[in-house]
MARTIKOL-539469 format. One record per residue (C-alpha): residue number from 1; residue in three letters; x, y, z. Coordinates in Angstrom, 2 decimals, padded with zeros to 5 digits. Example, Ala and Ser with C-alpha at 12.3 -4.5 7.8 and 13.67 -1.06 7.14 Angstrom:
2
ATOM  resi  resn       c1       c2       c3
ATOM     1   ALA   012.30  -004.50   007.80
ATOM     2   SER   013.67  -001.06   007.14
//
This chain:
438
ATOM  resi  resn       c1       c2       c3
ATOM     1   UNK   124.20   030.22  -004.91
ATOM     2   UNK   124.34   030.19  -000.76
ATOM     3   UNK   126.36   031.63   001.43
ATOM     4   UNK   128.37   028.94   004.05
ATOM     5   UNK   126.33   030.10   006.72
ATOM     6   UNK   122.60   029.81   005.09
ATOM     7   UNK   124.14   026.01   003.72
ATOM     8   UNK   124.87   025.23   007.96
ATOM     9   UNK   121.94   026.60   008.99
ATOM    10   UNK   119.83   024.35   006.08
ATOM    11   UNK   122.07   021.37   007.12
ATOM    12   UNK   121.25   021.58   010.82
ATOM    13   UNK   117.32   022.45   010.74
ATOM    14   UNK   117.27   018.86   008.36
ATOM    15   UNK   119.18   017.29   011.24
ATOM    16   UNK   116.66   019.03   013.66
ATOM    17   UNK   113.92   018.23   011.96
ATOM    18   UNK   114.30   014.57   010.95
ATOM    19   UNK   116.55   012.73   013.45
ATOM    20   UNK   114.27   013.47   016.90
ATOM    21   UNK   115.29   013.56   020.17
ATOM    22   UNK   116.75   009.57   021.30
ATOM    23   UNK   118.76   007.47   023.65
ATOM    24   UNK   122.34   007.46   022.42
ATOM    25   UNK   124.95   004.61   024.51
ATOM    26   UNK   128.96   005.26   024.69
ATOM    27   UNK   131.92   005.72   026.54
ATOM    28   UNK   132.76   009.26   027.93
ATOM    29   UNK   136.10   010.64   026.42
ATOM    30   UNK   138.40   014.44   027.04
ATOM    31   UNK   135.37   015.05   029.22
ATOM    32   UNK   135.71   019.02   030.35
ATOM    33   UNK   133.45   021.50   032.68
ATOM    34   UNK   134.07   025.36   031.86
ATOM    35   UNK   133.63   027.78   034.20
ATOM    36   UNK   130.27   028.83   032.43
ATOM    37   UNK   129.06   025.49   033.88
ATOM    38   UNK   129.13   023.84   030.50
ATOM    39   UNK   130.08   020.56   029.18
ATOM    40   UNK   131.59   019.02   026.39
ATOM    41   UNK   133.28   015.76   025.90
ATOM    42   UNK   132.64   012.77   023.17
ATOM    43   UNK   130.67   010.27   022.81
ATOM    44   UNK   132.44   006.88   021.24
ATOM    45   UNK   132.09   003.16   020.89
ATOM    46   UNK   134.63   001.02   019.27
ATOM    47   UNK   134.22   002.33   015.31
ATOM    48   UNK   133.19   005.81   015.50
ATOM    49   UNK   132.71   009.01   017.94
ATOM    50   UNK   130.73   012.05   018.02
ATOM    51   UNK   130.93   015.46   020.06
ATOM    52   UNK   128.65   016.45   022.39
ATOM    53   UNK   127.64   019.58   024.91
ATOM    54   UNK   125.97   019.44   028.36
ATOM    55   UNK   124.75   023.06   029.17
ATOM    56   UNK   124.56   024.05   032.92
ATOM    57   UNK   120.97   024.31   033.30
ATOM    58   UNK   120.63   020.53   032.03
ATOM    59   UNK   123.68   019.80   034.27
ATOM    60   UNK   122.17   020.84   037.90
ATOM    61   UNK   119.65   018.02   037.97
ATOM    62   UNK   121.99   015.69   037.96
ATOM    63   UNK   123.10   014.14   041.49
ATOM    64   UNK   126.38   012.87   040.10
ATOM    65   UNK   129.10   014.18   037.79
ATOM    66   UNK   129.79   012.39   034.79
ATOM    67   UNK   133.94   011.54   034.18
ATOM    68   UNK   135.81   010.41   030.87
ATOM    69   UNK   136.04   006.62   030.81
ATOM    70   UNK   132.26   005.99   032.61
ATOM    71   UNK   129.86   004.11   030.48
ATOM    72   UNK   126.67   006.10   029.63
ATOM    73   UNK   123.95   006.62   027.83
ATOM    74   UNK   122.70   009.98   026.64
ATOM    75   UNK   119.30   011.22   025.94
ATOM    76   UNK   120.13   014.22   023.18
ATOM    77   UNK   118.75   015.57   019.59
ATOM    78   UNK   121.49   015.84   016.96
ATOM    79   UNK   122.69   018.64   015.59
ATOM    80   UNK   125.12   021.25   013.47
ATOM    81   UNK   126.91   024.17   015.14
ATOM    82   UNK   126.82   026.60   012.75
ATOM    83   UNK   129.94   028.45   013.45
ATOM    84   UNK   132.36   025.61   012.63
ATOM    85   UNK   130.10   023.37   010.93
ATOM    86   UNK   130.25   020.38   013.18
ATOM    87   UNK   128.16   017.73   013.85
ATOM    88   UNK   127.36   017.24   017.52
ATOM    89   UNK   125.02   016.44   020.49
ATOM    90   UNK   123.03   018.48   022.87
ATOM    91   UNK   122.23   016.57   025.61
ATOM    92   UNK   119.14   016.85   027.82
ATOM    93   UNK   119.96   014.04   030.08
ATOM    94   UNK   122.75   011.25   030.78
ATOM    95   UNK   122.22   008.02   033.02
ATOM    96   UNK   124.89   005.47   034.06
ATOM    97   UNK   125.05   002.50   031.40
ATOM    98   UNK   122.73  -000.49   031.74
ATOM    99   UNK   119.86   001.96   034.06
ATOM   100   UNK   117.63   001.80   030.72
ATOM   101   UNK   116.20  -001.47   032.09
ATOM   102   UNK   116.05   000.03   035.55
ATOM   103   UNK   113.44   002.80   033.51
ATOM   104   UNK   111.68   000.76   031.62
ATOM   105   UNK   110.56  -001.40   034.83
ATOM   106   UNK   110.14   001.41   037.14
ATOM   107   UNK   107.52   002.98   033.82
ATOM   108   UNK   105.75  -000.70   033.90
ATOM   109   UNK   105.18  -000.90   037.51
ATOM   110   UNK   104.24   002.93   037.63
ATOM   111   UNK   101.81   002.01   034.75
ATOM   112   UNK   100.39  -001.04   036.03
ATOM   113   UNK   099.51   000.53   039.80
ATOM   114   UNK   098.04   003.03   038.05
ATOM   115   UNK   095.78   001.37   036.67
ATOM   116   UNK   094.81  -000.23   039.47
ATOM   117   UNK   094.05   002.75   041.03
ATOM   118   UNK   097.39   003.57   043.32
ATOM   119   UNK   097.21   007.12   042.81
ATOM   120   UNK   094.44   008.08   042.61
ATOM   121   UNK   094.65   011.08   044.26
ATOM   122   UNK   090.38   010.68   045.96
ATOM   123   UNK   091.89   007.99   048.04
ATOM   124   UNK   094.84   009.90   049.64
ATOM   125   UNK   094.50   011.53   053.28
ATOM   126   UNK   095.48   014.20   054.69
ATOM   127   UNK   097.94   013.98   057.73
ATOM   128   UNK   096.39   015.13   061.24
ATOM   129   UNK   096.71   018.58   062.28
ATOM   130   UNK   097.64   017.34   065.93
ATOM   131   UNK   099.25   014.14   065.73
ATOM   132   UNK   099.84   012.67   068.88
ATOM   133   UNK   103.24   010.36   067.74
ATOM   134   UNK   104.63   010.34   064.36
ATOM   135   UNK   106.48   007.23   063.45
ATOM   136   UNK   109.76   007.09   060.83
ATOM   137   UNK   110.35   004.18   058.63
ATOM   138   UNK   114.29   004.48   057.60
ATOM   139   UNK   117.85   003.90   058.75
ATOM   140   UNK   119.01   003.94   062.00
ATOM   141   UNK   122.37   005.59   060.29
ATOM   142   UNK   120.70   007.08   057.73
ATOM   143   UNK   121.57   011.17   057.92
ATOM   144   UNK   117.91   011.76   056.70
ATOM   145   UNK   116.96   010.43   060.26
ATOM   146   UNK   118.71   013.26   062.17
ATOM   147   UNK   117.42   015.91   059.99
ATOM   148   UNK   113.59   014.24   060.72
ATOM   149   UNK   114.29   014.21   064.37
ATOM   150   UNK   116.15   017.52   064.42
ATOM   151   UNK   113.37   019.14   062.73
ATOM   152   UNK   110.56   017.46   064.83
ATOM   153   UNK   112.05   018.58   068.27
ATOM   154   UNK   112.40   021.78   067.09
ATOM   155   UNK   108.91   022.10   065.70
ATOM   156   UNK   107.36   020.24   068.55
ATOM   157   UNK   110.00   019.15   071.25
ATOM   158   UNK   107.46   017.20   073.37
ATOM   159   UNK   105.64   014.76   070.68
ATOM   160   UNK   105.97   011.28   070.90
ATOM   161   UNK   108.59   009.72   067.70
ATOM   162   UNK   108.93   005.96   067.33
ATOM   163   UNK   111.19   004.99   064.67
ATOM   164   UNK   110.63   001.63   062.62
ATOM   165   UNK   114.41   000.81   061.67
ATOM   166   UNK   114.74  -000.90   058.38
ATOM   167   UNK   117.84  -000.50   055.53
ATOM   168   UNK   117.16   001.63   052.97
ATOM   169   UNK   119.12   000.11   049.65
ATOM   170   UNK   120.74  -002.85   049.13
ATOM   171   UNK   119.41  -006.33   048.82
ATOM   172   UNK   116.16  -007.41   050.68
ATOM   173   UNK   115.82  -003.52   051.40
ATOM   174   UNK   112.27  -003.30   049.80
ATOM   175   UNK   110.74  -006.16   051.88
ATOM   176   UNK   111.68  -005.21   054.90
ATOM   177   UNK   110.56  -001.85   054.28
ATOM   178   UNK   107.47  -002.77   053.81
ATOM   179   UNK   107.75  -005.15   056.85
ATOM   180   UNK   107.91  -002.05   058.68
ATOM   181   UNK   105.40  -000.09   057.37
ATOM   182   UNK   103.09  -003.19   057.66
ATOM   183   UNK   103.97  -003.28   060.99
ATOM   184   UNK   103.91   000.76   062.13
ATOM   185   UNK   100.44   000.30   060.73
ATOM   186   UNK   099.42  -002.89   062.58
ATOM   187   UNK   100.28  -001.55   065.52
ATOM   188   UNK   098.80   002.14   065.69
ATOM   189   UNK   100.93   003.65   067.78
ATOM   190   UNK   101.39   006.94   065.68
ATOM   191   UNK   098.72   008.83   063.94
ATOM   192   UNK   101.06   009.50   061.21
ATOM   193   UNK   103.74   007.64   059.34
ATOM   194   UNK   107.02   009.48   057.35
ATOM   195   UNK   109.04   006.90   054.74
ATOM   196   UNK   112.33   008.68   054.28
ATOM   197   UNK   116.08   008.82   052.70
ATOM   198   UNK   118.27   010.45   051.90
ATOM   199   UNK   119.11   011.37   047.99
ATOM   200   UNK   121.40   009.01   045.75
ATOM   201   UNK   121.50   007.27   042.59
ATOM   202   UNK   118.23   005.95   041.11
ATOM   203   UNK   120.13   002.50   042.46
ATOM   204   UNK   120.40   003.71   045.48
ATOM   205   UNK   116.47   004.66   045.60
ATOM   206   UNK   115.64   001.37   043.68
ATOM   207   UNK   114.21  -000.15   046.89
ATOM   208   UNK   111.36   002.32   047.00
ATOM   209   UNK   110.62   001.64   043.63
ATOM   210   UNK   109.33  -001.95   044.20
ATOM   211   UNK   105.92  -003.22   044.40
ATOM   212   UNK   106.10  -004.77   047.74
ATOM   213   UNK   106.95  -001.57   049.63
ATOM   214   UNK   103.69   000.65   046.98
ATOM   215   UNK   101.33  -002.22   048.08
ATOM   216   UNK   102.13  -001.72   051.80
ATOM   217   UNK   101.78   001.97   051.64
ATOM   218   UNK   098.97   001.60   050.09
ATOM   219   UNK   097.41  -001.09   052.41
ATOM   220   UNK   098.70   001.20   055.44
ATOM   221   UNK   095.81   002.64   057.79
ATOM   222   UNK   098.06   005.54   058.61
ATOM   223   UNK   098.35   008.20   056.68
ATOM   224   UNK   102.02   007.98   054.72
ATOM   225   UNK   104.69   010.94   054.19
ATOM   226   UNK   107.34   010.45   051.30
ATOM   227   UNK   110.40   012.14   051.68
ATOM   228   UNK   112.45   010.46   050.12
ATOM   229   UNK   116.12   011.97   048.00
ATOM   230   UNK   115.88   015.55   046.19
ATOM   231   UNK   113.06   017.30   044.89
ATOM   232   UNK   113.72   016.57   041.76
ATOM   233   UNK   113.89   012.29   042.67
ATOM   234   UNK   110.96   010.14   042.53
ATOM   235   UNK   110.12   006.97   043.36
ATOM   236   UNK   106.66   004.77   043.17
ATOM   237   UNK   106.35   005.16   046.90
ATOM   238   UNK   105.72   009.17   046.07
ATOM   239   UNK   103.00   008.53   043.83
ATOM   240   UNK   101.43   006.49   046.57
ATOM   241   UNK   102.00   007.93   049.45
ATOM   242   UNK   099.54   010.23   050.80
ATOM   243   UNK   101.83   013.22   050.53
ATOM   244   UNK   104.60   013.76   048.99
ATOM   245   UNK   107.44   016.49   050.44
ATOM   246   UNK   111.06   017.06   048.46
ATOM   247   UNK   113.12   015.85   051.42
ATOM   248   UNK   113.14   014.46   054.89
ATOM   249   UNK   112.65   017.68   056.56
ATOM   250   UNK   110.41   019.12   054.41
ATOM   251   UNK   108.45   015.51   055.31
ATOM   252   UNK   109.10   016.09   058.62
ATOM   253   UNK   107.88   019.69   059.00
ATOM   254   UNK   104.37   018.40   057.00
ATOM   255   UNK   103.91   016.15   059.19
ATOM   256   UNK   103.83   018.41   062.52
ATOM   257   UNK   102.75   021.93   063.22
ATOM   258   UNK   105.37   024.92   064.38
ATOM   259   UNK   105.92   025.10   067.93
ATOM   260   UNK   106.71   028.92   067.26
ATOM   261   UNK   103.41   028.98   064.91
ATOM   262   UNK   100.98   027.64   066.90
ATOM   263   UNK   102.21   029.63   069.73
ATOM   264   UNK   101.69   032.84   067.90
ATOM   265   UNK   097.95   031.31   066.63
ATOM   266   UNK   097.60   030.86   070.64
ATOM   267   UNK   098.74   034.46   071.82
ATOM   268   UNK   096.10   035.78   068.53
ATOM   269   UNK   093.39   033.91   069.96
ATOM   270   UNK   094.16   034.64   073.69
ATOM   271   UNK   094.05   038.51   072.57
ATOM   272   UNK   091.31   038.19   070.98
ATOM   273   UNK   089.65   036.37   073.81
ATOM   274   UNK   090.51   038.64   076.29
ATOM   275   UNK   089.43   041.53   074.31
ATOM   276   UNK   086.40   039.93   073.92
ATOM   277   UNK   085.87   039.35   077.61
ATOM   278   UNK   086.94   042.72   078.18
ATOM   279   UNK   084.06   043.83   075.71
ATOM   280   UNK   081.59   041.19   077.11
ATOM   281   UNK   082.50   042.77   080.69
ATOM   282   UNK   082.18   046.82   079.81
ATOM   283   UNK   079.04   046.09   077.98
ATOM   284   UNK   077.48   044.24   081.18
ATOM   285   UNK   078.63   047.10   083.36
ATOM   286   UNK   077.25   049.95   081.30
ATOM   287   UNK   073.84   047.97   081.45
ATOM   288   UNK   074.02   047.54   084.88
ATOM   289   UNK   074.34   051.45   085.29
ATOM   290   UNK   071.80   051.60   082.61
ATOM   291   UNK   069.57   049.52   084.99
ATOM   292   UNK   070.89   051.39   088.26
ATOM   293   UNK   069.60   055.21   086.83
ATOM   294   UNK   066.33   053.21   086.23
ATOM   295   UNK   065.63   051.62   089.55
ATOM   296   UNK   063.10   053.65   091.56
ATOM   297   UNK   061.55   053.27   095.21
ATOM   298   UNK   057.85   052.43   094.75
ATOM   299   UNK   057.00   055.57   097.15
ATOM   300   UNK   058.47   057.38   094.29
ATOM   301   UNK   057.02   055.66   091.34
ATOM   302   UNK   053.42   056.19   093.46
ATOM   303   UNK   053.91   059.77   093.77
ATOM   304   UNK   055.35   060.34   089.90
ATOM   305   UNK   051.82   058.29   088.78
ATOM   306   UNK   049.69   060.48   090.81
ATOM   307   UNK   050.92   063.70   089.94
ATOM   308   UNK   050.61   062.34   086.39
ATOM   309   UNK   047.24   061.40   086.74
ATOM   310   UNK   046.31   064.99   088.48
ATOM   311   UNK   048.02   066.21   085.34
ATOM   312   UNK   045.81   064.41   083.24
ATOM   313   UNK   042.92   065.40   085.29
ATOM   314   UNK   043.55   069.39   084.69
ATOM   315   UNK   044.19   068.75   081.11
ATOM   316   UNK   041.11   066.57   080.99
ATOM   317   UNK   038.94   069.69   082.72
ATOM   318   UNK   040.38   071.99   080.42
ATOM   319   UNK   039.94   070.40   077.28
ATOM   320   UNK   036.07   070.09   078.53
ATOM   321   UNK   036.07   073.91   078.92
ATOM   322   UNK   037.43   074.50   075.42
ATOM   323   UNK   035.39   072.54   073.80
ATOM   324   UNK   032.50   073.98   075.51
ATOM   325   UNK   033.61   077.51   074.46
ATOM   326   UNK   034.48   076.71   071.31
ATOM   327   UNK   030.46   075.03   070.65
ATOM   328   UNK   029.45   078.19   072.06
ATOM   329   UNK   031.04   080.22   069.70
ATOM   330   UNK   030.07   078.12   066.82
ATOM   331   UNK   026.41   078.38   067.75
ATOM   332   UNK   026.44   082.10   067.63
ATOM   333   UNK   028.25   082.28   064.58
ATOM   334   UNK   026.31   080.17   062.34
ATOM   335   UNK   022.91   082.34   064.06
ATOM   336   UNK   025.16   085.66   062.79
ATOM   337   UNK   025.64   083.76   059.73
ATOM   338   UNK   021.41   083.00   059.34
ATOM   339   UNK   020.72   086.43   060.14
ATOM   340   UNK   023.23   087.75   057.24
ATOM   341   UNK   021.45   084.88   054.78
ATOM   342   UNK   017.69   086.47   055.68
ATOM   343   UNK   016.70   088.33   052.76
ATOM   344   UNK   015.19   092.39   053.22
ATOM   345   UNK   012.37   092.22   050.92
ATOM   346   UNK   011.28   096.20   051.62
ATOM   347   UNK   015.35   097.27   051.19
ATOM   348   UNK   016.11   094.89   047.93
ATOM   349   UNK   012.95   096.76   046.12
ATOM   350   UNK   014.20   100.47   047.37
ATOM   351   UNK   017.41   099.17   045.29
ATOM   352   UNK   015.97   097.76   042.46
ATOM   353   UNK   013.96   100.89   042.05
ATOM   354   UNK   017.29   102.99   042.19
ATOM   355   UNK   018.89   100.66   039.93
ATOM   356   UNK   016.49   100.68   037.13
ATOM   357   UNK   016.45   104.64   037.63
ATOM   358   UNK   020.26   104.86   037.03
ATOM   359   UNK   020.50   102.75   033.90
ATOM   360   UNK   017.62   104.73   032.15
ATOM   361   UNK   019.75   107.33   032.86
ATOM   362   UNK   022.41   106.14   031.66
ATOM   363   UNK   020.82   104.75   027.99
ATOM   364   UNK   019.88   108.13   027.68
ATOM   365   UNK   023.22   109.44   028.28
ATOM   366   UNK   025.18   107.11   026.01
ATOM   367   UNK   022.54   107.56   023.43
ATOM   368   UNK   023.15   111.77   023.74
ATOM   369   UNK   026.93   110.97   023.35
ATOM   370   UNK   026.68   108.87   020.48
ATOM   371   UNK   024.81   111.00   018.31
ATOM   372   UNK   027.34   114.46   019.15
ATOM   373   UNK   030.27   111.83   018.02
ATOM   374   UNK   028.36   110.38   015.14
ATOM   375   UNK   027.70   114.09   014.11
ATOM   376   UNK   031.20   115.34   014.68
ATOM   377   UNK   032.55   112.38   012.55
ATOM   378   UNK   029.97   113.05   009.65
ATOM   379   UNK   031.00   116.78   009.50
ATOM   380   UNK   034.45   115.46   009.55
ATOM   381   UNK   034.60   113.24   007.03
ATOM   382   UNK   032.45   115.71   004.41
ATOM   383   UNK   035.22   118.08   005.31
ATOM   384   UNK   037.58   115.62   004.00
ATOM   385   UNK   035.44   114.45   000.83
ATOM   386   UNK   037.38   115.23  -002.28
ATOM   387   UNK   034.19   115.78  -004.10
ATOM   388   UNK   033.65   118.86  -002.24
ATOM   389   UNK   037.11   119.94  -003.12
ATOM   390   UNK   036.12   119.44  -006.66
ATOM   391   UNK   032.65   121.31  -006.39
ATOM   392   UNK   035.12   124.05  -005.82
ATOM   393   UNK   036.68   124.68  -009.31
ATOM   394   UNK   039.42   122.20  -008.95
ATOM   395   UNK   040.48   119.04  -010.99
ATOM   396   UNK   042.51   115.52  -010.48
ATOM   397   UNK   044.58   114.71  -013.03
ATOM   398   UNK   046.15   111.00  -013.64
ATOM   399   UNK   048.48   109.65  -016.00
ATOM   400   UNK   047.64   106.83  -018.13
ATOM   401   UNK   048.82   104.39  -015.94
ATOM   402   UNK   046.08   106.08  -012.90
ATOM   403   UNK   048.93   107.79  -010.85
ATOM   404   UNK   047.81   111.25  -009.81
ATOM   405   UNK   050.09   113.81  -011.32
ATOM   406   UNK   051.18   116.51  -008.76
ATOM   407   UNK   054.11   117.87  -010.17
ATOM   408   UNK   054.32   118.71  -014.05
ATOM   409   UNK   058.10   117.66  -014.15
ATOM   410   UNK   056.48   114.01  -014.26
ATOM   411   UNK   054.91   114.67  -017.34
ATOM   412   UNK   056.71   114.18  -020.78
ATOM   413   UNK   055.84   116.51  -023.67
ATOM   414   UNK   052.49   115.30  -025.59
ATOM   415   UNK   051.52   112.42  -022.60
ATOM   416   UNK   048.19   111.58  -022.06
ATOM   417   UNK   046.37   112.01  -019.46
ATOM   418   UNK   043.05   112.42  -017.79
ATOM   419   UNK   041.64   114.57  -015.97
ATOM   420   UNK   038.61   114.91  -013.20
ATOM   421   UNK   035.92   117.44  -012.75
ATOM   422   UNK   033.50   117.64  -009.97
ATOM   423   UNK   031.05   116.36  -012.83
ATOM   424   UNK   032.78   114.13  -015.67
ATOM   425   UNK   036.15   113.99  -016.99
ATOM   426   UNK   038.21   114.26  -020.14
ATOM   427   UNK   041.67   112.68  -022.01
ATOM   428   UNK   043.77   115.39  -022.90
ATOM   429   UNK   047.31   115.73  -024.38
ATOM   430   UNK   050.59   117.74  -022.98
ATOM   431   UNK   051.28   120.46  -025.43
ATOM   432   UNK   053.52   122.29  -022.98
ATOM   433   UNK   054.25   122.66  -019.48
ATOM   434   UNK   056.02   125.06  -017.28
ATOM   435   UNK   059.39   126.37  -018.06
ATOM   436   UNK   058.95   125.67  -021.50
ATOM   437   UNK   059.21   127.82  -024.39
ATOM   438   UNK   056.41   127.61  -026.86
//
């Protein structure tokens, strides 16, 4: 079991999912805009109808508003709102009925030049910085013309603008057109060329969708500005054009550099220059005083070398005299030195004699001391001989296990032990001790 809303929400992801987005032709009926922006009206031919929306943000790129009783055809995906369960349309797009054919031949001739390398955007040139005339191919009534020549006398009120007056829709529009732009380019009186209208139906901007008016852009020497409807229009002649801008002005302010601008690039650079001159200047001038503190008389320069030179001379004598001193002194120290290194034959025996006469003395001496410490220690050490002790009447005595007994309190009633006599020993037995009763 489902709830309603999990069976809408199944029921419009399988609409979603297998009925994509497509073309959809029909009359416009109850047609109403909210105040959100949105739209809703139905879509119906002569056996059925079907609901659709139009959100705002897929409303604003349309250039006309769509009423109930027009003939249409809308580009949408099909759908379920989930909240009341009804089928519907959301709508991406709408044109006027019977502009499908108007598509498909603008997408074959936009296909076709393509191939043929229209747009390829390696052949396409950029406009001159400087131009020195532009020229305008479009109505002589055509609003977009005053907005070109508005904006070109305020960018650059002094340039040179010859205008190629041709229609812009209507029949025979697209030849002479490209009559015009043929003709602008023939005669090079401009460096750079701006194809313009105004905005308007894709009818209205049919004309720049034919192939005469592509091929003479193309063919054109001059470089070619589009600016031609809305941003969001465009025609063939965009993709061939050289550049393309969103609207007349914007084609006319590519096509010639700020007034304003460059003047402000031209006060930058004069600063800079003049700084730089000032620079150049003060860094000339402090060489020139640099040079000025340097500049002697040659009276001057004679009398500075010559009392360097009698400098040089008195150092020269002086360093002669030191020298000479300082040989003199090393000749009579190295004959002190040779004197010093001469042995005294006579005064080296006298010594040797006195030397050998004081270490006899002193073997004798050590030997004397030796044998009064050699005595001392033997007297010393029969002093401290145990055997002596023993010659005396006394005895060692040891437990069995060797330890030498010198208290009785260590020795247990009938132990044995042994004891020492300055000649021999015996084992002998505890019968009794002190402070024991027999």
């Amino acid at each position: 079991m489902i709830s309603v809303s999990e069976l809408n929400r199944l029921a419009r992801d399988a609409l979603e999912q297998n009925l994509p987005l497509t073309w959809v032709a029909g009359e416009i009926s109850n047609f109403k805009r909210y105040d959100s922006g949105h739209c809703y009206f139905t879509l119906k031919d002569a056996q059925a109808q079907v609901d659709c929306v139009m959100f705002r943000h897929k409303l604003q790129y349309l250039n006309w508003l769509p009423e109930s009783g027009m003939q249409v055809e809308v580009r949408a995906y099909p759908t379920l709102y989930e909240a009341r369960g009804k089928f519907q349309l959301n709508v991406e797009g709408v044109r006027r009925a019977g502009l499908g054919a108007l598509y498909e031949a603008f997408e074959r001739l936009k296909a076709k030049l393509e191939k043929e390398g229209l747009f390829d955007a390696g052949r396409k040139r950029a406009p001159p910085r400087f131009p020195r005339a532009v020229g305008v191919v479009t109505s002589l009534q055509a609003a977009a013309l005053r907005d070109v020549l508005t904006t070109l006398r305020r960018r650059l009120p002094m340039l040179p603008i010859i205008i190629y007056p041709s229609p812009v829709q209507g029949e025979g529009a697209a030849g002479k057109i490209a009559q015009m732009i043929t003709i602008a380019g023939a005669r090079g009186e401009c460096d750079v060329l701006i194809v313009c209208r105004g905005g308007g139906s894709i009818e209205d901007l049919w004309a720049y969708n034919e192939e005469v008016v592509a091929r003479a852009i193309y063919a054109c020497p001059l470089p070619v500005i589009t600016g031609i409807g809305h941003e969001s229009d465009f025609t063939i002649a965009d993709f061939v054009g050289d550049v393309r801008a969103a609207t007349p002005t914007a084609a006319a302010e590519r096509a010639v550099p700020d007034r304003a601008d460059l003047g402000q690039q031209l006060k930058y650079q004069y600063d800079g220059l003049k700084r730089s001159m000032k620079r150049h200047l003060e860094d000339h001038m402090q060489r020139l005083d640099y040079l000025s503190r340097r500049l002697q008389h040659p009276g001057e320069r004679i009398r500075n070398r010559l009392l360097h030179l009698n400098h040089l001379a008195a150092r020269l004598g002086g360093g002669w005299r030191r020298q000479h001193e300082t040989a003199s002194w090393r000749v009579r120290e190295l004959a002190q030195r040779h004197g010093f290194a001469r042995p005294d034959l006579a005064a080296l025996g006298r010594l040797s004699a006195e030397l050998a006469r004081r270490l006899g003395e002193a073997a004798r001496g050590g030997m004397k001391a030796a044998a009064t410490r050699l005595t001392a220690a033997e007297a010393h050490l029969r002093h401290l001989n145990p055997q002596l002790v023993l010659e005396r009447g006394y005895s060692i005595t040891e437990t069995g296990a060797g330890h030498i007994v010198r208290d009785s309190a260590v020795l247990a009633a009938r132990a044995e032990v042994k004891i020492t006599f300055a000649k021999g020993w015996v084992a002998a037995q505890v019968t009794a001790k002190a402070g024991e009763k027999q």
